[in-house]
N, CA, C and O atoms as a printed pandas DataFrame, in Angstrom:
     atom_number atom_name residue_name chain_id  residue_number  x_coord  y_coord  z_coord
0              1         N          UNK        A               1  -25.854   91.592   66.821
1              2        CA          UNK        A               1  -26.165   90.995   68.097
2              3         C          UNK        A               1  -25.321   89.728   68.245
3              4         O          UNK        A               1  -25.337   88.814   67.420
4              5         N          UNK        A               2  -24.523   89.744   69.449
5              6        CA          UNK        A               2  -23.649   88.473   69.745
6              7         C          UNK        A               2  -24.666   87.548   70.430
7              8         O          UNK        A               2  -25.552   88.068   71.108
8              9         N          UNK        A               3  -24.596   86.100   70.290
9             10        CA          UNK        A               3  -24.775   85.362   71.135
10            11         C          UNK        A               3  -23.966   84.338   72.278
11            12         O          UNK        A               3  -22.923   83.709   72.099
12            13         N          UNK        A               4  -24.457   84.376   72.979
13            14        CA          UNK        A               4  -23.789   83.887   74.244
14            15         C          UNK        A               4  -24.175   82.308   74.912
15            16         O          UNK        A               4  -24.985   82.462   75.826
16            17         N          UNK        A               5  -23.917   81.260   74.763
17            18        CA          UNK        A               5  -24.166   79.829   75.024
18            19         C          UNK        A               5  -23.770   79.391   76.430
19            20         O          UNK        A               5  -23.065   80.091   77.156
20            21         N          UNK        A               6  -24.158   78.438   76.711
21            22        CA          UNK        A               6  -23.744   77.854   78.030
22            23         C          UNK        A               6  -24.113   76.415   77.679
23            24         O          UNK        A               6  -25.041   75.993   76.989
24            25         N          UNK        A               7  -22.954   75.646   78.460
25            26        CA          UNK        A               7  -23.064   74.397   78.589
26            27         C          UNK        A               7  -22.922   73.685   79.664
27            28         O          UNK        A               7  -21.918   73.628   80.374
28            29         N          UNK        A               8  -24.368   72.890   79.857
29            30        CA          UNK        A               8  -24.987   71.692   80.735
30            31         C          UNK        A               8  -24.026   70.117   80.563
31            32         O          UNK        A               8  -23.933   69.541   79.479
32            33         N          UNK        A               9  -23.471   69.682   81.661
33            34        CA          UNK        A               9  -23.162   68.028   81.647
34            35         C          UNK        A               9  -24.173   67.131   82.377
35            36         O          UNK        A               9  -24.360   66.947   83.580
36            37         N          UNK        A              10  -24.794   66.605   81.234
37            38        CA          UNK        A              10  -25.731   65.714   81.909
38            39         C          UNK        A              10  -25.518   64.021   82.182
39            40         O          UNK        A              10  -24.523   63.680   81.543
40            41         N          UNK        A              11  -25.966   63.146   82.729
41            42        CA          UNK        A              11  -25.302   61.853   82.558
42            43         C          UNK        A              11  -26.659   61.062   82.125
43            44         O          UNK        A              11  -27.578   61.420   82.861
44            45         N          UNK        A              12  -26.945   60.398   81.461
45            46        CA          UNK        A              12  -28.058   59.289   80.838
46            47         C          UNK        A              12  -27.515   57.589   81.598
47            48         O          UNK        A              12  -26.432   57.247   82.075
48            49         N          UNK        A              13  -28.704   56.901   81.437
49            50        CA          UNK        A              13  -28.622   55.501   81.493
50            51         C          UNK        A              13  -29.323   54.663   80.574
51            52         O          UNK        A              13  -30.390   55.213   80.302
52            53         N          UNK        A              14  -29.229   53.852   80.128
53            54        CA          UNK        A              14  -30.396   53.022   79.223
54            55         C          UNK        A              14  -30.030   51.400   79.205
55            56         O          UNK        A              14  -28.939   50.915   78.905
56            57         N          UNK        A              15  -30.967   50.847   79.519
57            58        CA          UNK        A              15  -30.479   49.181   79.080
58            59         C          UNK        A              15  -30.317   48.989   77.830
59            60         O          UNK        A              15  -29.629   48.043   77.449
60            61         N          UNK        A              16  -30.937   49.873   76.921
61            62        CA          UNK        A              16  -30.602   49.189   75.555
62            63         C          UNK        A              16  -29.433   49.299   74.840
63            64         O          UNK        A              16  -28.857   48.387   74.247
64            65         N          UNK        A              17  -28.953   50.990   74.955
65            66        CA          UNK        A              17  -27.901   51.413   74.381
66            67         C          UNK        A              17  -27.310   52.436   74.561
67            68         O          UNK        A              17  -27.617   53.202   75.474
68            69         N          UNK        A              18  -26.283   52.675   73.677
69            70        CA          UNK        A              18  -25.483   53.655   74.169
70            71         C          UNK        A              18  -25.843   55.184   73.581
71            72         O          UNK        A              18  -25.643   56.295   74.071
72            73         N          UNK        A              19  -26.488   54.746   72.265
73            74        CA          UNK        A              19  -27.103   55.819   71.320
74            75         C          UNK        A              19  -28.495   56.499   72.672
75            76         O          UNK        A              19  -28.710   57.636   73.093
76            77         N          UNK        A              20  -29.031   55.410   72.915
77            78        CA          UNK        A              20  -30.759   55.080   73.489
78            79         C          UNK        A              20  -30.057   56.344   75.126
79            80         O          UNK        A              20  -30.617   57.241   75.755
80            81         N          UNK        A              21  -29.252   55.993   75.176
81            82        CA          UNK        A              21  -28.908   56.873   76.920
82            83         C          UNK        A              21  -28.537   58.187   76.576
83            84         O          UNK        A              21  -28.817   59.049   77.409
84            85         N          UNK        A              22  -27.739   58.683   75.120
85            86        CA          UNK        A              22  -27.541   60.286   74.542
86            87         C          UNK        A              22  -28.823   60.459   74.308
87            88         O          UNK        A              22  -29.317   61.447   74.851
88            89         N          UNK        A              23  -29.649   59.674   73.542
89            90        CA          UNK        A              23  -31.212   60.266   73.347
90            91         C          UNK        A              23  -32.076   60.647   74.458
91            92         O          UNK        A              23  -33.008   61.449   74.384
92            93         N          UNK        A              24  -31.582   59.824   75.797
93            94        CA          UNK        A              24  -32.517   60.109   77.017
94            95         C          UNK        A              24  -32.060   61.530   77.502
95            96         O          UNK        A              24  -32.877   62.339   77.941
96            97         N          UNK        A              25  -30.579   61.827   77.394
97            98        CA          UNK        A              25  -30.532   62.696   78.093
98            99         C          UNK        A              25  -30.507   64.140   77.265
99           100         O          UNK        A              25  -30.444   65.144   77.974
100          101         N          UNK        A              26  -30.552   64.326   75.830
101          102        CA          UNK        A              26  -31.154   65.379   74.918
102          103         C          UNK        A              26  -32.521   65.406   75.548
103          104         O          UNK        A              26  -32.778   66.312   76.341
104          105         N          UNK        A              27  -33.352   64.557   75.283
105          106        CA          UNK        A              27  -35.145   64.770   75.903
106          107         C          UNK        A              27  -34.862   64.909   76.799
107          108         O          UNK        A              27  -35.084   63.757   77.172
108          109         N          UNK        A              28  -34.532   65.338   77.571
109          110        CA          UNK        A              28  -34.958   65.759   79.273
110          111         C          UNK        A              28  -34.269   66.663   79.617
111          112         O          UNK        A              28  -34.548   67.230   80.674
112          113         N          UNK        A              29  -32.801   67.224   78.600
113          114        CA          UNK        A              29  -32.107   68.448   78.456
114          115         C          UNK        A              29  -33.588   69.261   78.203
115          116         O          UNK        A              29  -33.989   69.981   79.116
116          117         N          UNK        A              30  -34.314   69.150   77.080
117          118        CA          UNK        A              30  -35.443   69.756   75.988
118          119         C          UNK        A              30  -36.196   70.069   76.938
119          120         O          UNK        A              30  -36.911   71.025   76.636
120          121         N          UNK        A              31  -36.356   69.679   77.979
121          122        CA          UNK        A              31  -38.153   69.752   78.716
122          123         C          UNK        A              31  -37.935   70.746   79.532
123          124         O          UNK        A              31  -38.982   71.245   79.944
124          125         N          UNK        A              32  -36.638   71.397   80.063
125          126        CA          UNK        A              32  -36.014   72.422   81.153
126          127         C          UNK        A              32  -35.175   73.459   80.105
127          128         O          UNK        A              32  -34.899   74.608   80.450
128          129         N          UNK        A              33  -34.864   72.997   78.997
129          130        CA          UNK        A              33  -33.507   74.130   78.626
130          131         C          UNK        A              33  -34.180   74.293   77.494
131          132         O          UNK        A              33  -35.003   73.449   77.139
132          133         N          UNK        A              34  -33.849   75.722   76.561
133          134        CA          UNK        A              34  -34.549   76.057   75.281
134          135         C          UNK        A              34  -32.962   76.437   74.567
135          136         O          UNK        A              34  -31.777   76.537   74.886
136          137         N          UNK        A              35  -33.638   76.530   73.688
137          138        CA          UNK        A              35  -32.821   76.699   72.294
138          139         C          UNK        A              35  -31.098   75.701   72.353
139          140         O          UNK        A              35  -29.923   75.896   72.040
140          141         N          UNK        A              36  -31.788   74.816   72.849
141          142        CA          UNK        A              36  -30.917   74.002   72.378
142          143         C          UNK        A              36  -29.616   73.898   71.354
143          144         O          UNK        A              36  -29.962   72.829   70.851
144          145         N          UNK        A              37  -28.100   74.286   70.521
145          146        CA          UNK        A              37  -27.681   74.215   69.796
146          147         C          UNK        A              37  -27.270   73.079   69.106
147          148         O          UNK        A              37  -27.260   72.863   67.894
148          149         N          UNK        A              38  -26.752   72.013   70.542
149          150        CA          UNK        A              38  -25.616   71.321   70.042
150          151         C          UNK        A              38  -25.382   70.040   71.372
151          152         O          UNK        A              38  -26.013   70.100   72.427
152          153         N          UNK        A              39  -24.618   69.205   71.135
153          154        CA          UNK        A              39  -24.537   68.388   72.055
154          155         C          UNK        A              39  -23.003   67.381   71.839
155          156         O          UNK        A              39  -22.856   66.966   70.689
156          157         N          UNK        A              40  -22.391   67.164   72.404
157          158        CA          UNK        A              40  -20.868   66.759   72.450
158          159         C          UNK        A              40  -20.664   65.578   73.795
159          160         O          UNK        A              40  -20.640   65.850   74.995
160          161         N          UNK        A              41  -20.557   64.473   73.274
161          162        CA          UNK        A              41  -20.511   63.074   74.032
162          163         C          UNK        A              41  -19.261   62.945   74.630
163          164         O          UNK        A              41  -18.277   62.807   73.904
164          165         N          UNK        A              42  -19.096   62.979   76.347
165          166        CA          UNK        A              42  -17.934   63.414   76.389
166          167         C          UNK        A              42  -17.292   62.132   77.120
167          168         O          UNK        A              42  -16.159   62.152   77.602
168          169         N          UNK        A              43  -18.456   60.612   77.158
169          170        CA          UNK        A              43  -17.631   59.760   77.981
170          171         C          UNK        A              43  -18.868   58.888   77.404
171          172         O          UNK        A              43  -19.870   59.485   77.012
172          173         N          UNK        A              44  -18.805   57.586   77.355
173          174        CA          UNK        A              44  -19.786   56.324   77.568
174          175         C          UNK        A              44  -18.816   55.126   78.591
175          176         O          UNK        A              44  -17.615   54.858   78.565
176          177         N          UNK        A              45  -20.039   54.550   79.524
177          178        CA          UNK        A              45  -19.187   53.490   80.089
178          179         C          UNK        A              45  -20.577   52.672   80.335
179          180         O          UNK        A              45  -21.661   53.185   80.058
180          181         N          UNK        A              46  -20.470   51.475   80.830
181          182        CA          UNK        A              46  -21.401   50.281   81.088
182          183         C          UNK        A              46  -20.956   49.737   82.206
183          184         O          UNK        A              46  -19.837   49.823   82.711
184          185         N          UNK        A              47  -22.247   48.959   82.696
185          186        CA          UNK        A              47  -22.215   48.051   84.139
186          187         C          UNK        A              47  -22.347   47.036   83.505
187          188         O          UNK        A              47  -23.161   46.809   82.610
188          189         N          UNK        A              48  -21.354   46.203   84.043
189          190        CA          UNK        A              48  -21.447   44.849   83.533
190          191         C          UNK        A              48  -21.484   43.822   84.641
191          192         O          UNK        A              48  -20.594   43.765   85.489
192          193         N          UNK        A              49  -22.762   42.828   84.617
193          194        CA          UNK        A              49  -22.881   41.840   85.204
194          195         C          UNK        A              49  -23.450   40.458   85.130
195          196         O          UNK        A              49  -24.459   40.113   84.516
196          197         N          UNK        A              50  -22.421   39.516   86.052
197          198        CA          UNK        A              50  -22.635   38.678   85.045
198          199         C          UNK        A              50  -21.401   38.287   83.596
199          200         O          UNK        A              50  -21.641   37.202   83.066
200          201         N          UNK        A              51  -20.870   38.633   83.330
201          202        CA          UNK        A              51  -20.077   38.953   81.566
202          203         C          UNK        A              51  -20.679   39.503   81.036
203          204         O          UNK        A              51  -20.371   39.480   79.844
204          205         N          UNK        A              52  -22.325   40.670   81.479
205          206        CA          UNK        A              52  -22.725   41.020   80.291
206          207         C          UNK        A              52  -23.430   42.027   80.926
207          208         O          UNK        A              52  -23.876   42.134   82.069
208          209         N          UNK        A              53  -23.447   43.199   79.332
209          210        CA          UNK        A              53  -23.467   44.505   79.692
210          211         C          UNK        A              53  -25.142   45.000   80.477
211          212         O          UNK        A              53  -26.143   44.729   79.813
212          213         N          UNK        A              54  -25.240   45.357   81.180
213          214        CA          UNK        A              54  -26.552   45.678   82.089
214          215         C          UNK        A              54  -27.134   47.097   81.992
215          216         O          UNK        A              54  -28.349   47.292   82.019
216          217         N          UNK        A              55  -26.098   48.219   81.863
217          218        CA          UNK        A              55  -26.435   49.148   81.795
218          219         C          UNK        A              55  -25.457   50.091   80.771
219          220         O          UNK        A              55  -24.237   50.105   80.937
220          221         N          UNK        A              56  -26.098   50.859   79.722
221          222        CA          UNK        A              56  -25.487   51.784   78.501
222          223         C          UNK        A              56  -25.438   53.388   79.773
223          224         O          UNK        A              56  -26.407   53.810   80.405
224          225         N          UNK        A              57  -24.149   53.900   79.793
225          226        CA          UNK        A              57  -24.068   55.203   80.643
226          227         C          UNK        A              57  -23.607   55.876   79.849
227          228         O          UNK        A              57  -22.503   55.448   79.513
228          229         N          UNK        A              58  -23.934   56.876   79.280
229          230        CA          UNK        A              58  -23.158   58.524   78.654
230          231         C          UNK        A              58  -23.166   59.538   79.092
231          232         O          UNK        A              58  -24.260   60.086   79.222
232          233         N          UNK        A              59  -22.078   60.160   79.467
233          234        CA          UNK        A              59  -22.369   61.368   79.557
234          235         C          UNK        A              59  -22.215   62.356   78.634
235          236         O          UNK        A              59  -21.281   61.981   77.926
236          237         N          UNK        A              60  -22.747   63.773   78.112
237          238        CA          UNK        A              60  -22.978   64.882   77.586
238          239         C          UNK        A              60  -22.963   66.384   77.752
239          240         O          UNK        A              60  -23.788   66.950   78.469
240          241         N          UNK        A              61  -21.972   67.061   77.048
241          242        CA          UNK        A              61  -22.230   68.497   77.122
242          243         C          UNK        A              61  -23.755   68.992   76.417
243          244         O          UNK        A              61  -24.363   68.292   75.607
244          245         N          UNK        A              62  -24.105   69.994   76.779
245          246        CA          UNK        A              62  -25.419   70.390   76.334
246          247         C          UNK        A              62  -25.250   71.155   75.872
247          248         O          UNK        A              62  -24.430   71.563   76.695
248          249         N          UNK        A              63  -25.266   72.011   75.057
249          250        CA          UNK        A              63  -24.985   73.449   74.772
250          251         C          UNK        A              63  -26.411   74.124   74.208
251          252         O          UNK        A              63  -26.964   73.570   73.258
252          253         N          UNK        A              64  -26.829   74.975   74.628
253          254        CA          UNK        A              64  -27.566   76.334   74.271
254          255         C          UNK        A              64  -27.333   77.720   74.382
255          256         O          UNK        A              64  -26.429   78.148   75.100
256          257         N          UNK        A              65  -28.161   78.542   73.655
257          258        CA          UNK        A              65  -27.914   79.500   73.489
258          259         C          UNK        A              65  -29.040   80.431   74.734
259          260         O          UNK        A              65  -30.143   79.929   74.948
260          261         N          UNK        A              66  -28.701   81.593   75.385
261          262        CA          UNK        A              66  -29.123   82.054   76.721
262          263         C          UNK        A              66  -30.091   83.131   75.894
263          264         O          UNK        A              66  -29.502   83.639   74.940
264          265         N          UNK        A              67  -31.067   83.444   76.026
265          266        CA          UNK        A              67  -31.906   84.451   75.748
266          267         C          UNK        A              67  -31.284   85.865   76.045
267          268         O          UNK        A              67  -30.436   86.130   76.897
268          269         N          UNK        A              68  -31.763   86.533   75.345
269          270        CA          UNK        A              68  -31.351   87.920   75.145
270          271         C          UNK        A              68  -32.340   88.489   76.459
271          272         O          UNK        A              68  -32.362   89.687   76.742
C-alpha cells in the first residue's frame, strides 16, 4: 500500500517567539488535519516597533498523510 501526503501552508503569530508561532500553528494544523507527518519552516519575519520586535511571524508547510 502506497501512501499519498499533502501539504498545508499555514502562517502563525506570537509575541513571544519564533519557536512559540511554529508551535501555534502545528496545534491548530492538529485540531482540523489528522495524521500529521511532518512540518518544514519555510519563512520567519517580525513587526518591529518602536526598535523592538512586537510580533514573532512563521510560516509552515504541513504535511500529512490522506486516508485511504
Amino acid at each position: 500500500m502506497e501512501a499519498v501526503a499533502r501539504i498545508t501552508e499555514l502562517t502563525a503569530a506570537s509575541s513571544t517567539s519564533f519557536q512559540d508561532a511554529i508551535d501555534k500553528a502545528v496545534a491548530r494544523a492538529s485540531k482540523t488535519l489528522r495524521n500529521i507527518s511532518g512540518v518544514e519552516v519555510v519563512s520567519q519575519k517580525a513587526k518591529v516597533e518602536s526598535g523592538r520586535i512586537t510580533e514573532y511571524r512563521a510560516t509552515v508547510n504541513v504535511t500529512f498523510l490522506l486516508d485511504d
